[in-house]
Every structure is written in structure tokens, then in C-alpha cells.
N, C-alpha and C positions, 0 to 999 in steps of 0.2 A: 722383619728387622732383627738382625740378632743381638743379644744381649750377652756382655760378657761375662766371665763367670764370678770376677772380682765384684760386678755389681751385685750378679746375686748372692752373694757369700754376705755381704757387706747386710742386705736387705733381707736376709735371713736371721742374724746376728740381733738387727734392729727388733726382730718381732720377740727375741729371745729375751725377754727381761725379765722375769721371773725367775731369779736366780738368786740361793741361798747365801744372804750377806756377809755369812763367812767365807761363802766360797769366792764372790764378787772379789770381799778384798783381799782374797789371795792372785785374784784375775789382774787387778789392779795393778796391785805393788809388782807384779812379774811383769807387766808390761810395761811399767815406769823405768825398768830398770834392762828391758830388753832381754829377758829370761824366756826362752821359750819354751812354750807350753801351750796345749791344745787348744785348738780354737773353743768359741763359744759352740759355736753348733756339732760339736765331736766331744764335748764336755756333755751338752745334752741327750745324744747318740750314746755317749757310754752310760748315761744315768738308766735309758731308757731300756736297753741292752739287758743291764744289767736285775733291772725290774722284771721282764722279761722271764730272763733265764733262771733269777732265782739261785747263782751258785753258791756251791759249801766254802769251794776256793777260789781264790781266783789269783795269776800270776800276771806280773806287770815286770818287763823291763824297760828301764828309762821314768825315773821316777822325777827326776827333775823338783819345783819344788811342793809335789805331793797335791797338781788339782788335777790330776786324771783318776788319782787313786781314790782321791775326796769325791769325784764323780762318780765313781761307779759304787762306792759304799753309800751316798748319799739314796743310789737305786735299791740297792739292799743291803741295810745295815747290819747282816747278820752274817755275811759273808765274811770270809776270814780272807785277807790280803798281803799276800808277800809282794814286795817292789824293789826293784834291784838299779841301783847308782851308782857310776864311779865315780861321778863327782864328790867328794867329801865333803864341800859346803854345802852343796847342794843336800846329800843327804840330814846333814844338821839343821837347813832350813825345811824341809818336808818333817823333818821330826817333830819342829815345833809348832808348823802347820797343824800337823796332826793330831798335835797334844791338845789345843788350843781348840781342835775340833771335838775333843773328847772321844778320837776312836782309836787312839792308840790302843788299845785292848782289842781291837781288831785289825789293824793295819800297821804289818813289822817291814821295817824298810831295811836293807843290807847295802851293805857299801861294797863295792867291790866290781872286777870284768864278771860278767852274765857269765860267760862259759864257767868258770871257777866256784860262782854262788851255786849255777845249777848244778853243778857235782855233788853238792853237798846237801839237794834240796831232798826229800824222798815223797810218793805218795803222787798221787793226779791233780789233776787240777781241772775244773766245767769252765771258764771262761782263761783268755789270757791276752794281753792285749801288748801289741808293741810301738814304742815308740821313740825307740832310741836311733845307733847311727844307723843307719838307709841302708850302706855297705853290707851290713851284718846282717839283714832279713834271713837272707837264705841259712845262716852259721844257726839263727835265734831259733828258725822250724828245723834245724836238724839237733838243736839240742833239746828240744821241747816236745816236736812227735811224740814220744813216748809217754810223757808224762802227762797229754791230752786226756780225760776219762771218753767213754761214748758220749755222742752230740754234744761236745765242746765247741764254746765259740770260740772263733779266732779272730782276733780286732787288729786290723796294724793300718798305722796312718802315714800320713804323705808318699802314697806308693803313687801318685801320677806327677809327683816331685817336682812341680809348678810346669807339669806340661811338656818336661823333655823327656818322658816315658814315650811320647806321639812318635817322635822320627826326628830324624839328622838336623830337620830345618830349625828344629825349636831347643836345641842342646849349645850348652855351653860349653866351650872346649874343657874348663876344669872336671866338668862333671861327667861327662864322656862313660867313663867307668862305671860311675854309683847309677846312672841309670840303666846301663847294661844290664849292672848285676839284681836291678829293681823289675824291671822286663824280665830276666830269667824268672828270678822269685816268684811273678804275677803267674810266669806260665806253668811254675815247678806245681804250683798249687791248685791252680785248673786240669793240671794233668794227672793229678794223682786221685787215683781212684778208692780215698781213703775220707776224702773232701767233698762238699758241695760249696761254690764261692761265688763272691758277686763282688762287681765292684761300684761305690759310691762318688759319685763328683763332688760330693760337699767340702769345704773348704780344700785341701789341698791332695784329698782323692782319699777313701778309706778301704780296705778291703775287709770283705767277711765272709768266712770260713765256717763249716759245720764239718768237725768231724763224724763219719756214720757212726 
């Protein structure tokens, strides 16, 4: 019998309760108020990741209000964190997440379009994680390639984009495009022989990346 994937996201989530009370009630308040932000089990994938890999930097765009960035510092808190928002409240409210978290001394958020911040960024980065508009995956790896160090992770979330990644039958006419251009992205990075990648079904599809 098959089980859907919403069950098991849901019953994954359930087992996931060990979760740091400031992060919870940042988890909380963004879902009271319909702010989107990573699921629980892609909060614990980035904590874990990030544990892991042990990075000097790490780059985030789509910081929203600052619990992906709180996730993956929470895996290593010595990790230094750039996060990039165009939302402007949204940035104000990740700042006082942050403050509140006491890692502001590690974790600088910028406001501003990603292309325009990354101009200005310099230096590499060991982990980087994407989370902002779908559309832009492909614009985000062509601004970012370069600034990967050796065996950088590469994190981006909702690339099976509730399943109209699959084919024509399961697409929404609005969406037509942003899955197109999420299908390309998936295959730009399996085909490029500068990567090793995988892809994840937990919550709404994760990909991961090894730069050689």
C-alpha cells in the first residue's frame, strides 16, 4: 500500500521535537503568521550538514526571518554566515532573531537582489544554501560557481516544487515555467562535471551538491 509523501513529512516532523526553544519560537511565530520558512525536517538537514561539514563560511540566499541561518549555525556555531533578503522586513525581523539568538557576531544578513549583494561579496564560501525564488536557481549557481571553495556543499530546497517537477500531468498552468526552469537547474548540476549530486524527497524535495 502506498503511503503519501505528505504523511510521511508530517510523521517525520512528529519524531523531530528536540528543537532549540529559541529556534521553536521563531518556528512558531512564522507559521502563525504564514511566513515561509523551512520545514522542520530541512531545519534539522541543515543543522546536521552543517555539523558535518564544519564550514569557515557559509552563504545563504533567502534569509526570510533568519531560522535556516539559526539552523545551520546552531550545527556550527563558529561558522561565519552571510544571508541575503530583499525583503526589508523580513530582513529587520531575521536581525532581531538573530540578536536575540546572540549570534549576531556571526551571522550578517544584507538586504538587497542576490545578484547585486553577490558583486560585492569577495572570498569562497564551504557550504551555501538556497532558498529563495525557484525561478532564480539557475541565475543563483551561475552567480555563486565561483565563489564555491573545493568540496562545497550546495543545499537548495523545494526543487521537486510539490511534484510538478515529475511531468505535465501534475503542473499547474501558473507554474508551467518555474518548473521548467527547476528541471533545467536539476539537470544543469547533474551534468556538470564539477559536481556530485543527489536528490532528497523530504519535505518538498532537497538537493545536494559536492563541489570536486
Amino acid at each position: 500500500m502506498d503511503i503519501s509523501q505528505d504523511i510521511l513529512n508530517q510523521f517525520i516532523r512528529s519524531k523531530l521535537t528536540n528543537m532549540d526553544p529559541r529556534l521553536s519560537k521563531i518556528e512558531k511565530e512564522a507559521q502563525k503568521r504564514n511566513i515561509p520558512i523551512v520545514s522542520r525536517e530541512v531545519s534539522r538537514l541543515l543543522t546536521i550538514l552543517s555539523m558535518l561539514r564544519k564550514p569557515k563560511r557559509i552563504l545563504e540566499i533567502g534569509t526570510a526571518v533568519g531560522f535556516s541561518a539559526l539552523s545551520m549555525h546552531i550545527g556550527f556555531p563558529e561558522a561565519r554566515i552571510i544571508t541575503i533578503e530583499m525583503d526589508f522586513d523580513m530582513v529587520m525581523e531575521a536581525k532581531k532573531n538573530i540578536k536575540e539568538f546572540g549570534a549576531q557576531d556571526k551571522i550578517v544578513v544584507i538586504g538587497g537582489e542576490a545578484e547585486d549583494v553577490l558583486a560585492a561579496i569577495e572570498g569562497e564560501f564551504d557550504m551555501i544554501f538556497f532558498d529563495a525564488a525557484k525561478a532564480q536557481y539557475i541565475d543563483y549557481f551561475n552567480l555563486t560557481k565561483e565563489k564555491m571553495a573545493k568540496n562545497c556543499l550546495l543545499i537548495c530546497d523545494n526543487v521537486l516544487f510539490k511534484g510538478m517537477v515529475v511531468g505535465r500531468r501534475y503542473l499547474k498552468r501558473r507554474m508551467i515555467t518555474i518548473a521548467k526552469r527547476m528541471n533545467k537547474f536539476i539537470k544543469m548540476i547533474e551534468d556538470d562535471p564539477d559536481f556530485v549530486m543527489t536528490l532528497l524527497p523530504i519535505s518538498d524535495g532537497v538537493l545536494i551538491a559536492v563541489k570536486k
